[in-house]
GUNU-268401 format. One record per residue (C-alpha): residue number from 0; residue in three letters; x, y, z. Coordinates in steps of 0.25 Angstrom, whole numbers, plus 5000, padded with zeros to 4 digits. Last residue first. Example, Ala and Ser with C-alpha at 12.3 -4.5 7.8 and 13.67 -1.06 7.14 Angstrom:
atom k->1	r->SER	u->5055	v->4996	w->5029
atom k->0	r->ALA	u->5049	v->4982	w->5031
***
This chain:
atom k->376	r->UNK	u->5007	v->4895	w->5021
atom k->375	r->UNK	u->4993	v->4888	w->5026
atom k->374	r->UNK	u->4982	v->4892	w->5020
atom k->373	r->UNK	u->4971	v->4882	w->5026
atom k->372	r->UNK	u->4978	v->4871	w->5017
atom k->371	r->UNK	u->4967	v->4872	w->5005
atom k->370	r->UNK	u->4972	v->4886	w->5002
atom k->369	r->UNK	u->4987	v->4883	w->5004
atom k->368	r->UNK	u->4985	v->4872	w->4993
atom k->367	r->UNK	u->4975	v->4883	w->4985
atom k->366	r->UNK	u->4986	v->4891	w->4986
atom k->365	r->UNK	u->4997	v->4880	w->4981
atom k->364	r->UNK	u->4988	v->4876	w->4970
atom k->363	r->UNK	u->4986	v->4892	w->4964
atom k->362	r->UNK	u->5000	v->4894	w->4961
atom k->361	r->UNK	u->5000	v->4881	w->4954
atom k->360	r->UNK	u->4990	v->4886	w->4947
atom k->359	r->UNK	u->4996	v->4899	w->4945
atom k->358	r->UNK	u->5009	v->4895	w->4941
atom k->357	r->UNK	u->5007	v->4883	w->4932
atom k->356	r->UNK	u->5009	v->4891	w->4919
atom k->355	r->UNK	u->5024	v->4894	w->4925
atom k->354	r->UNK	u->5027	v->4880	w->4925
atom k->353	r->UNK	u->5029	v->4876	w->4939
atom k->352	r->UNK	u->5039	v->4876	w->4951
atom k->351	r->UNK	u->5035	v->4873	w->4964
atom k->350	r->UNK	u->5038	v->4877	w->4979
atom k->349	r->UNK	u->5049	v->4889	w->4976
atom k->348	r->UNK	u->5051	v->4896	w->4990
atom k->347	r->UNK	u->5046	v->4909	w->4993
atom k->346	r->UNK	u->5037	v->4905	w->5003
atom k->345	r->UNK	u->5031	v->4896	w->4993
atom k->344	r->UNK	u->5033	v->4899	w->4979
atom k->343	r->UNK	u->5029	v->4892	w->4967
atom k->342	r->UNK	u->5038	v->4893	w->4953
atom k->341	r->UNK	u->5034	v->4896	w->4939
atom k->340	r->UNK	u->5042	v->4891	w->4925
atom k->339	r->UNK	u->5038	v->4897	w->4912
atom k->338	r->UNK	u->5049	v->4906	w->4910
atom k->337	r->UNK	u->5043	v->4915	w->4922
atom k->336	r->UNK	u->5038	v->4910	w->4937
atom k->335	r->UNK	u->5033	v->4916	w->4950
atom k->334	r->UNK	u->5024	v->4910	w->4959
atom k->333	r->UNK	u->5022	v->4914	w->4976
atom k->332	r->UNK	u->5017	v->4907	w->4988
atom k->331	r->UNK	u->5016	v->4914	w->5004
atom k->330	r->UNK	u->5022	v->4925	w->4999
atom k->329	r->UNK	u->5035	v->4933	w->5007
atom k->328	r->UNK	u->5045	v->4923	w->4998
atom k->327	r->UNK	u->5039	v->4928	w->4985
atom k->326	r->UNK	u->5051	v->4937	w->4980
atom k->325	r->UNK	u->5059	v->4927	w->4984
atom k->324	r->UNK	u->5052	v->4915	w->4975
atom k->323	r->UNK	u->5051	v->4925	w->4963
atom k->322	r->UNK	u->5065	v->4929	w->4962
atom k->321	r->UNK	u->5069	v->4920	w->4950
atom k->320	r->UNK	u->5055	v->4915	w->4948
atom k->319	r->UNK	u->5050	v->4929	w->4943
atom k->318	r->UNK	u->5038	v->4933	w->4942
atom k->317	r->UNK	u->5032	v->4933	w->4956
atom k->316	r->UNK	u->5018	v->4929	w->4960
atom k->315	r->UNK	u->5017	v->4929	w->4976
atom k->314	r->UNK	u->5007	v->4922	w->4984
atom k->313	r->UNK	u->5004	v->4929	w->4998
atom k->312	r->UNK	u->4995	v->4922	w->5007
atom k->311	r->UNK	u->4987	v->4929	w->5019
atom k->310	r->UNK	u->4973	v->4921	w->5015
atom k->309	r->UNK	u->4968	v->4912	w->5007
atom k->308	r->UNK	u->4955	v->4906	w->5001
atom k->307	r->UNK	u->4959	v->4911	w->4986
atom k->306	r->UNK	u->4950	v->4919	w->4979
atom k->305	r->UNK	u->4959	v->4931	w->4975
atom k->304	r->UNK	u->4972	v->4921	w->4973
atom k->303	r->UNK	u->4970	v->4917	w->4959
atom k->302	r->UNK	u->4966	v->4932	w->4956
atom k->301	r->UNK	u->4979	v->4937	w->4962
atom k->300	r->UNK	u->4987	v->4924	w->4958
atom k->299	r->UNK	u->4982	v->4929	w->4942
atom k->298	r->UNK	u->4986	v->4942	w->4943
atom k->297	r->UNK	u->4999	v->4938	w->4948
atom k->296	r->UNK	u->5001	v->4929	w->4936
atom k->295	r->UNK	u->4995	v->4938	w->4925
atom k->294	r->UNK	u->5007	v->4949	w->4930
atom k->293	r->UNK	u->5016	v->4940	w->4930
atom k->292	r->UNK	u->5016	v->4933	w->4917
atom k->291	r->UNK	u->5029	v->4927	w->4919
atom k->290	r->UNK	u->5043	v->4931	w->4915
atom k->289	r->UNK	u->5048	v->4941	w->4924
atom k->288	r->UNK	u->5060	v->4947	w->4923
atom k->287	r->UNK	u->5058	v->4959	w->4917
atom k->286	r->UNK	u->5049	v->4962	w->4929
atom k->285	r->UNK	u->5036	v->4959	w->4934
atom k->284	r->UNK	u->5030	v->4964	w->4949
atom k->283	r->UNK	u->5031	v->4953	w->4957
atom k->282	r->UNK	u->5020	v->4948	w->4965
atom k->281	r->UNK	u->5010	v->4947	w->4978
atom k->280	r->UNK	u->4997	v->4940	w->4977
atom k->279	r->UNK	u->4991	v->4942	w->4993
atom k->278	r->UNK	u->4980	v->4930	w->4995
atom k->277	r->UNK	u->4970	v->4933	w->5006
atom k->276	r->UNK	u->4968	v->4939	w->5018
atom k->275	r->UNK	u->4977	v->4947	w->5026
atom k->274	r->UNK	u->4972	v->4963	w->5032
atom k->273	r->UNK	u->4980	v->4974	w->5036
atom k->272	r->UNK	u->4994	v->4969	w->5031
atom k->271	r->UNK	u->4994	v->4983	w->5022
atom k->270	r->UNK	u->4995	v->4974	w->5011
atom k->269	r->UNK	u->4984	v->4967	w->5015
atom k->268	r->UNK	u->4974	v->4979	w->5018
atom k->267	r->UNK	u->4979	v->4986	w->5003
atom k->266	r->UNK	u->4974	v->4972	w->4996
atom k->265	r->UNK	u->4962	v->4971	w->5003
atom k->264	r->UNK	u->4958	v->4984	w->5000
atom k->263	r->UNK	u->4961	v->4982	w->4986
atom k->262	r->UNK	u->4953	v->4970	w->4985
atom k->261	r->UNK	u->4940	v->4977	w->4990
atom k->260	r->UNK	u->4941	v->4989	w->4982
atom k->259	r->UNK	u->4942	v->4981	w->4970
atom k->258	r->UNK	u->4930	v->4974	w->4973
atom k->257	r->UNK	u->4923	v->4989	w->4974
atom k->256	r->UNK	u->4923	v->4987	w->4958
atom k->255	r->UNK	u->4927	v->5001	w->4952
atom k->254	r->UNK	u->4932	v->5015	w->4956
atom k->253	r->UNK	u->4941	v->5012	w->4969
atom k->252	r->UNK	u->4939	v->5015	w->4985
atom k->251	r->UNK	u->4947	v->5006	w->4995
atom k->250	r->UNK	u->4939	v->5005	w->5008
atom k->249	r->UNK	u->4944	v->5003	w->5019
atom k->248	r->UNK	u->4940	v->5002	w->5034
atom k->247	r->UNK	u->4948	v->5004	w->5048
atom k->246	r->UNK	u->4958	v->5013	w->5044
atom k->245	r->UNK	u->4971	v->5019	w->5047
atom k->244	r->UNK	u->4981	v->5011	w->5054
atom k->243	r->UNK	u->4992	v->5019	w->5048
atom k->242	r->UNK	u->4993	v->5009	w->5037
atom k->241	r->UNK	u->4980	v->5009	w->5033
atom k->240	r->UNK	u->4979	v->5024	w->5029
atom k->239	r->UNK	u->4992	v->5023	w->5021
atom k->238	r->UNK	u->4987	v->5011	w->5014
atom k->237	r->UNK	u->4973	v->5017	w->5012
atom k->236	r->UNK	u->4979	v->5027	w->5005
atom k->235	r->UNK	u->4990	v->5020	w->4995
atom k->234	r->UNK	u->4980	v->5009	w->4992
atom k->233	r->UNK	u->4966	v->5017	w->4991
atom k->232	r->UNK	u->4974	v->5026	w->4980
atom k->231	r->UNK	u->4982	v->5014	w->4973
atom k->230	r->UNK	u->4968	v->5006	w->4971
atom k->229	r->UNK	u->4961	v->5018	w->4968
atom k->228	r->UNK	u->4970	v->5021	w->4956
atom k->227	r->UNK	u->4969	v->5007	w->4952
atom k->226	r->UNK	u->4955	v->5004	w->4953
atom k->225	r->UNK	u->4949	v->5017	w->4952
atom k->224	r->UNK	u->4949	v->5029	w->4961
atom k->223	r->UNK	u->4950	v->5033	w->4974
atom k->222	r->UNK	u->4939	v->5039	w->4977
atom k->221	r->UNK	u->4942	v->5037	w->4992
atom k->220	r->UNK	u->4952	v->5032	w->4998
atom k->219	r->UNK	u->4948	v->5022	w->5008
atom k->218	r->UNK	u->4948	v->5022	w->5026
atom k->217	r->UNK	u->4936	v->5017	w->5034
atom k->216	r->UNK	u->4941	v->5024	w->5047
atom k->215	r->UNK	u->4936	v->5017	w->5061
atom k->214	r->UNK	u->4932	v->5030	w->5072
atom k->213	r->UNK	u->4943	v->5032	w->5081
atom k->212	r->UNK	u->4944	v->5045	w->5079
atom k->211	r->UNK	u->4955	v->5058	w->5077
atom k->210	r->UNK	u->4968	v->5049	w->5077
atom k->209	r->UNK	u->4966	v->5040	w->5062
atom k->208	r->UNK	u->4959	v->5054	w->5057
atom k->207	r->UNK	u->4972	v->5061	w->5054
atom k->206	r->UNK	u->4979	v->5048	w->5047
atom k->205	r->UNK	u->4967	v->5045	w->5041
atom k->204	r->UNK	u->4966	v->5060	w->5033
atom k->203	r->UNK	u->4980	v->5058	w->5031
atom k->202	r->UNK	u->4978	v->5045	w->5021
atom k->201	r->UNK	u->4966	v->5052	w->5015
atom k->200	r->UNK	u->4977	v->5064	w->5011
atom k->199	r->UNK	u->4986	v->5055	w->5006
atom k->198	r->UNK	u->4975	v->5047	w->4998
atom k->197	r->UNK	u->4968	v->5059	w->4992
atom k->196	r->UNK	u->4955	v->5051	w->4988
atom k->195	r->UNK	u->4949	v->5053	w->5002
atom k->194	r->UNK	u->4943	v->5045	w->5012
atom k->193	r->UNK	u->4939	v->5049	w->5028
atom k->192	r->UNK	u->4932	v->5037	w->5033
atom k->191	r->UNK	u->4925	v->5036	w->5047
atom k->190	r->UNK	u->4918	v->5026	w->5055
atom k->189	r->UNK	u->4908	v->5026	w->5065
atom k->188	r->UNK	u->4899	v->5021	w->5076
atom k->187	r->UNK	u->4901	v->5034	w->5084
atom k->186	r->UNK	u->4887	v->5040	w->5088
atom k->185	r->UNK	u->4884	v->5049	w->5096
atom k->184	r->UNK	u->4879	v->5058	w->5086
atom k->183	r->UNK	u->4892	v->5067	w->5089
atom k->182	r->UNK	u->4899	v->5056	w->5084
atom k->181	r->UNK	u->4891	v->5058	w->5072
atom k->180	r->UNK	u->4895	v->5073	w->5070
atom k->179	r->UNK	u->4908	v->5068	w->5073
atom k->178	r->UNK	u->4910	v->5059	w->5061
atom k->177	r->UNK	u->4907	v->5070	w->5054
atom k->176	r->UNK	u->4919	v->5079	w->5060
atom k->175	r->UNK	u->4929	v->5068	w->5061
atom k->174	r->UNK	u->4927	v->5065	w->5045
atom k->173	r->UNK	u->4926	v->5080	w->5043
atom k->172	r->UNK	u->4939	v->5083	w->5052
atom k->171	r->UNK	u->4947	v->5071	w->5045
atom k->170	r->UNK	u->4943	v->5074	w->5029
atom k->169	r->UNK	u->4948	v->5088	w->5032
atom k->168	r->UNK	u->4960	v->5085	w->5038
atom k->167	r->UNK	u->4965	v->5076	w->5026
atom k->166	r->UNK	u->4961	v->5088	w->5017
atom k->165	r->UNK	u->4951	v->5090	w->5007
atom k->164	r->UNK	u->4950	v->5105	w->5003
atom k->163	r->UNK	u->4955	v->5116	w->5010
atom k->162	r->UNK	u->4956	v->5111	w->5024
atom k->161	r->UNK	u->4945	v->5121	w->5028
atom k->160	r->UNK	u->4937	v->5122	w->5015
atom k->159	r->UNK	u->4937	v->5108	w->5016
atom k->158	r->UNK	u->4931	v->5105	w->5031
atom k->157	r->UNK	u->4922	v->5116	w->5029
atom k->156	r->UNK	u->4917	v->5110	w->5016
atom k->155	r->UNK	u->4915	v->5096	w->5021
atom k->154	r->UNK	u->4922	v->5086	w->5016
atom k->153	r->UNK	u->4915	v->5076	w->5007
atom k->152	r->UNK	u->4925	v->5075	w->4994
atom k->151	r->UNK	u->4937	v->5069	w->5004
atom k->150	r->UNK	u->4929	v->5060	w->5010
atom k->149	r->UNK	u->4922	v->5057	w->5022
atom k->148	r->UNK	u->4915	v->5046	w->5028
atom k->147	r->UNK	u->4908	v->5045	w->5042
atom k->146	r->UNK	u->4906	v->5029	w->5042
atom k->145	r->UNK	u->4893	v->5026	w->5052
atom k->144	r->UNK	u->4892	v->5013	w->5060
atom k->143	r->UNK	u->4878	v->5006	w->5062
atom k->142	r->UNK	u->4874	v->5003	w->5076
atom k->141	r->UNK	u->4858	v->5004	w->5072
atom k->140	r->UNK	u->4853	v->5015	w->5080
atom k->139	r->UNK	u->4867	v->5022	w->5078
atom k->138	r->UNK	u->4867	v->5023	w->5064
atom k->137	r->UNK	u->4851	v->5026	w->5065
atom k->136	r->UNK	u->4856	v->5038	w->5073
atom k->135	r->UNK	u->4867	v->5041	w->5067
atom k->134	r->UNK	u->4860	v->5044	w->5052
atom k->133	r->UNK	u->4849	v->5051	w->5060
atom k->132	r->UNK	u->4859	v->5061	w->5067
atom k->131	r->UNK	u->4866	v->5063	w->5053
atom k->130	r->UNK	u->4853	v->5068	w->5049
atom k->129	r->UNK	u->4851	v->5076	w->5061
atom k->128	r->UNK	u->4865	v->5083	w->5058
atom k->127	r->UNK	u->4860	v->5086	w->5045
atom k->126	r->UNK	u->4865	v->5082	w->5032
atom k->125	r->UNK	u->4871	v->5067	w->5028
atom k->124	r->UNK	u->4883	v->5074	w->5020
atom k->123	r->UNK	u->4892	v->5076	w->5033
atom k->122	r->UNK	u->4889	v->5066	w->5040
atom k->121	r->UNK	u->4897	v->5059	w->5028
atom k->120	r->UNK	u->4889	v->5044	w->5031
atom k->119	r->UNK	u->4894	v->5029	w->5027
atom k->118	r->UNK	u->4884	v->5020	w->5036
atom k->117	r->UNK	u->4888	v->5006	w->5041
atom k->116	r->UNK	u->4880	v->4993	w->5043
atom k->115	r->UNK	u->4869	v->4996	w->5032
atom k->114	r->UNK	u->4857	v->4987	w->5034
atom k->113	r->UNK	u->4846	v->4996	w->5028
atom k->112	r->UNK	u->4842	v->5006	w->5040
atom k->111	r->UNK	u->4856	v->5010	w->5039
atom k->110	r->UNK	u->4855	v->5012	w->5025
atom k->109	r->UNK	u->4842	v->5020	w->5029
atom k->108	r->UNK	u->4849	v->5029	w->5039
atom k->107	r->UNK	u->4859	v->5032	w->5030
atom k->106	r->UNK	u->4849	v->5035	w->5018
atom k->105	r->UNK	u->4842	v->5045	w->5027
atom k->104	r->UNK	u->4856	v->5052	w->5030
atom k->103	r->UNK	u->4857	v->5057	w->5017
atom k->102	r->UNK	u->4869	v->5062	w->5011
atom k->101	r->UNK	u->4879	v->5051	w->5008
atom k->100	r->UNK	u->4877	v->5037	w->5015
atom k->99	r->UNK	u->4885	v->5026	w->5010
atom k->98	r->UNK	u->4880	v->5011	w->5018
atom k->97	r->UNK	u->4889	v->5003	w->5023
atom k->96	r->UNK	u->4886	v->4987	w->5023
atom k->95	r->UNK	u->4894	v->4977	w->5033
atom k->94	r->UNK	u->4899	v->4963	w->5025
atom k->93	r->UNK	u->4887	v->4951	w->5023
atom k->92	r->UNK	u->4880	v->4956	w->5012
atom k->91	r->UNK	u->4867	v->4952	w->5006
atom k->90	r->UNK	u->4857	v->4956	w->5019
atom k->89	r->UNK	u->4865	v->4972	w->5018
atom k->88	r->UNK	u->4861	v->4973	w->5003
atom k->87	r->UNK	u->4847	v->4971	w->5006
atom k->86	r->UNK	u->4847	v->4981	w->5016
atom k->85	r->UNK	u->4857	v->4991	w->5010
atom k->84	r->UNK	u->4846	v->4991	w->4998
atom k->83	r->UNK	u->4839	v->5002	w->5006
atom k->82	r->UNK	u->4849	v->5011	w->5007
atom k->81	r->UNK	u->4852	v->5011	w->4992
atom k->80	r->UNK	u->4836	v->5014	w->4990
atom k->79	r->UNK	u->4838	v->5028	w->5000
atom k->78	r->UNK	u->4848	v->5031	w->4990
atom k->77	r->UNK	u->4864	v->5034	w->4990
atom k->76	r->UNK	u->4868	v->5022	w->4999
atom k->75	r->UNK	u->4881	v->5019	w->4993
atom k->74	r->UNK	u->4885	v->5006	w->4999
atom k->73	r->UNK	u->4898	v->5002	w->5007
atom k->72	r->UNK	u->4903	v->4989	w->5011
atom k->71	r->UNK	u->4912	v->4983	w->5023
atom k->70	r->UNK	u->4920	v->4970	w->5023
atom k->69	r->UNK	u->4926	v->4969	w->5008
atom k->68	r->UNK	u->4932	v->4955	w->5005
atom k->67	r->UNK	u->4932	v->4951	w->4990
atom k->66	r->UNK	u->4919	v->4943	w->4993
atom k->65	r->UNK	u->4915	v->4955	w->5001
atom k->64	r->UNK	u->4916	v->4963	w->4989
atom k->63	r->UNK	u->4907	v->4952	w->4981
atom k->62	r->UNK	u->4896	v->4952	w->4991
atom k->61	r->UNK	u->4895	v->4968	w->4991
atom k->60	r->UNK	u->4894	v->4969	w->4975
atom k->59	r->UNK	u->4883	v->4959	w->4975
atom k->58	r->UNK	u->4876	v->4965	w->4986
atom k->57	r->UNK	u->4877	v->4979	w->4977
atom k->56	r->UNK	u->4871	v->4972	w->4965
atom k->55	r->UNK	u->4860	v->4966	w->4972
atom k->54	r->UNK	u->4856	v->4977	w->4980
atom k->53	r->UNK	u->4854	v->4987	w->4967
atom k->52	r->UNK	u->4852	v->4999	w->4978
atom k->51	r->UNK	u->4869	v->5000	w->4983
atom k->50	r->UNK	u->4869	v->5004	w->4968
atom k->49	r->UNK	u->4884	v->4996	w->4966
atom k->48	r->UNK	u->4897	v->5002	w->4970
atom k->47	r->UNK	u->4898	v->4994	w->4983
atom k->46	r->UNK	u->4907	v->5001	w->4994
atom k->45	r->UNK	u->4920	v->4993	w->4999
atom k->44	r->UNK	u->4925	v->4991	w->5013
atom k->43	r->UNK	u->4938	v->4983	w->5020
atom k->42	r->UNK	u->4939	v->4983	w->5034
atom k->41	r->UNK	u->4952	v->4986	w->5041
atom k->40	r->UNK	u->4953	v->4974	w->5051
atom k->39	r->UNK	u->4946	v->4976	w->5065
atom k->38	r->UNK	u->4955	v->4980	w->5077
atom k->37	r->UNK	u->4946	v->4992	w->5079
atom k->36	r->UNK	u->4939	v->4997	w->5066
atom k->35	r->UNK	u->4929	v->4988	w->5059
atom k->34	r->UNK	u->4919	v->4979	w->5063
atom k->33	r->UNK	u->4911	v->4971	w->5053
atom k->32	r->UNK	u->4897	v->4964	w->5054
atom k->31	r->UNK	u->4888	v->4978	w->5051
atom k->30	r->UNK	u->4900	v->4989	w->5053
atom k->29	r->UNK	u->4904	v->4987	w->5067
atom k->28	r->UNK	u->4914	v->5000	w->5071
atom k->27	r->UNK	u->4927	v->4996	w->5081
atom k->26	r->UNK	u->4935	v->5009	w->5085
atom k->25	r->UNK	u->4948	v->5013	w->5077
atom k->24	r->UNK	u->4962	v->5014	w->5082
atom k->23	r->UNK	u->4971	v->5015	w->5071
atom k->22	r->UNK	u->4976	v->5002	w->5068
atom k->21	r->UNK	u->4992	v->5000	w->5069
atom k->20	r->UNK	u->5000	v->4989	w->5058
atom k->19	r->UNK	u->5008	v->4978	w->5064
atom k->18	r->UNK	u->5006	v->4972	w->5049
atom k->17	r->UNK	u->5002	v->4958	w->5047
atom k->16	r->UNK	u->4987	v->4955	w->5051
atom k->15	r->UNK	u->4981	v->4970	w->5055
atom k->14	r->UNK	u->4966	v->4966	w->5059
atom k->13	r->UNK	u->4969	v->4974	w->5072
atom k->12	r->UNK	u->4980	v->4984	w->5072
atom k->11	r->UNK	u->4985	v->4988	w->5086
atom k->10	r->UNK	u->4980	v->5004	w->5088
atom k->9	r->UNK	u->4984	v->5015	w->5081
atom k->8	r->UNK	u->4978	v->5032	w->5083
atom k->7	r->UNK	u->4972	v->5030	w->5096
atom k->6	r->UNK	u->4961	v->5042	w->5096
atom k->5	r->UNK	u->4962	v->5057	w->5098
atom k->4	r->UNK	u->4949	v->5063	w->5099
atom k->3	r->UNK	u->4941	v->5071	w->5088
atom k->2	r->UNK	u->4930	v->5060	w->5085
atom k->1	r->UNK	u->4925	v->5061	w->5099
atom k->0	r->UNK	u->4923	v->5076	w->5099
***
């Protein structure tokens, strides 16, 4: 079977700006106006948690993720009404709209029908074989991609009383073997994702399907947890998984406000150099000798900086002004002060002493300078 062959594992990393990183070799899929897989850059996605029926409320949600920059969005399509609304929230919204099918088939085909430009399907838990058939077919009919999603709590009980419970293995052979049922369709406009909440054991199951297809692989940890725990969870696992050229999509999954999921999977993209943009805020942790409000001070760059039209600079916000102007010598510009003086940095050189309740404007000037100069460094 096609899904069984051994494919190129690496291939030259497209979208990759600083690092010599190695992509795993994934073919192209279009998902509305957005490609992904190839040479294209990781994608980042995010699901609404509003009722996918109250249009307003979820177009609303959808405009301000992609404000904060996410590319792909998923829905929950739990009622034949939900499906319905895909069409007037599809007209409102101008990043590609995946609708989440659990069940049955009918809603599938009906979010299709409505504008969705991807589906998210277990075959596995649509039913029949002909009902799978009918989900293709109108999948096919219309060009629309189709993501096979597994997770760790939806194997199949012949997959788990074989492994013994969740395994690596498993999540590979039921992902490989559902996407196969529709291969055998004749039809392979798809992308897979295998997610789980053990982050070492999602990071092996990537590792074991990265060589079995060539499918694209939306890649997240699932059920991750709240802000900060998830945050550590998705960071950690999706870092391992990236960095073996592992992934096409992601998704970091947290309890609360999906603009949250957004600025974290920005945030684990740059620092693995997989994607620039942006301002990066880097700083000092404190120490006995600081003498600044640090803390308040970086907090305040990060939010000053969150708006800012510019991209690929790195402002540092260090604590001491004895070492303050070395340790910022990597950042584009960089404050530091304490006993009520503070000093600007520029390519680790001191460029303007001020009071220290000067700092931040001052701070701010210079960017906006650069800013209204094209950017330049």
């Amino acid at each position: 079977m096609k899904h069984a062959k051994t494919v190129p594992h690496l291939q030259a990393a497209g979208g990759m700006e600083d690092r010599n990183m190695i992509r795993r070799a994934s073919h192209t899929v279009r998902i509305g106006d957005c490609e992904i897989g190839g040479n294209n850059p990781i994608r980042i996605q995010s699901m609404t948690n509003t009722k996918t029926e109250d249009i307003q409320a979820t177009v609303s949600q959808i405009l301000a993720l992609e404000d904060a920059g996410c590319e792909i969005i998923r829905c929950a399509v739990p009622t034949m009404e939900a499906a319905e609304a895909l069409s007037g929230i599809r007209e409102k919204i101008h990043i590609p709209l995946v609708a989440d099918i659990h069940f049955d088939y009918r809603l599938a085909i009906a979010a299709m029908q409505n504008g969705a430009d991807k589906i998210r399907i277990n075959p596995g838990n649509i039913g029949s074989r002909e009902r799978v058939a009918a989900v293709v077919q109108e999948a096919k009919a219309r060009g629309i991609p189709i993501r096979v999603g597994v997770n760790s709590g939806s194997l199949e009980k012949e997959i788990l009383e074989k492994n013994g419970g969740v395994t690596a293995e498993g999540l590979v052979e039921s992902a490989l073997r559902q996407a196969a049922v529709i291969e055998d369709m004749g039809y392979e406009n798809l992308v897979l994702s295998i997610k789980a909440s053990d982050v070492m054991m999602c990071a092996e199951a990537h590792r074991l399907i990265a060589d079995r297809t060539s499918h694209p692989l939306h890649v997240g940890i699932t059920e991750a947890g709240t802000l900060y725990a998830g945050n550590i969870k998705s960071a950690v696992g999706l870092g391992i998984i990236l960095s073996q050229g592992i992934g096409d999509t992601i998704r970091v999954s947290l309890t609360g406000d999906p603009l949250e999921e957004i600025k974290s999977a920005k945030m684990i993209l740059r620092t693995l150099g997989l994607r620039k943009g942006g301002v990066e805020v880097v700083s000092c942790p404190t120490c006995g000798r600081t003498k600044i409000d640090l803390i308040s001070l970086a907090e305040q760059v990060q939010e000053m900086v969150a708006d800012m039209p510019l991209d690929n600079l790195k402002v540092a916000v260090m604590g001491c002004v004895v070492n303050g102007p070395g340790e910022a010598r990597e950042a584009d510009l960089g404050i530091a002060g304490g006993d009520g003086v503070g000093i600007l940095i520029k390519k680790g050189e001191v460029i303007k002493k001020v009071p220290e309740q000067e700092l931040l404007g001052a701070l701010k000037a210079e960017l906006e300078k650069l800013s209204a100069a094209g950017n330049p460094r």
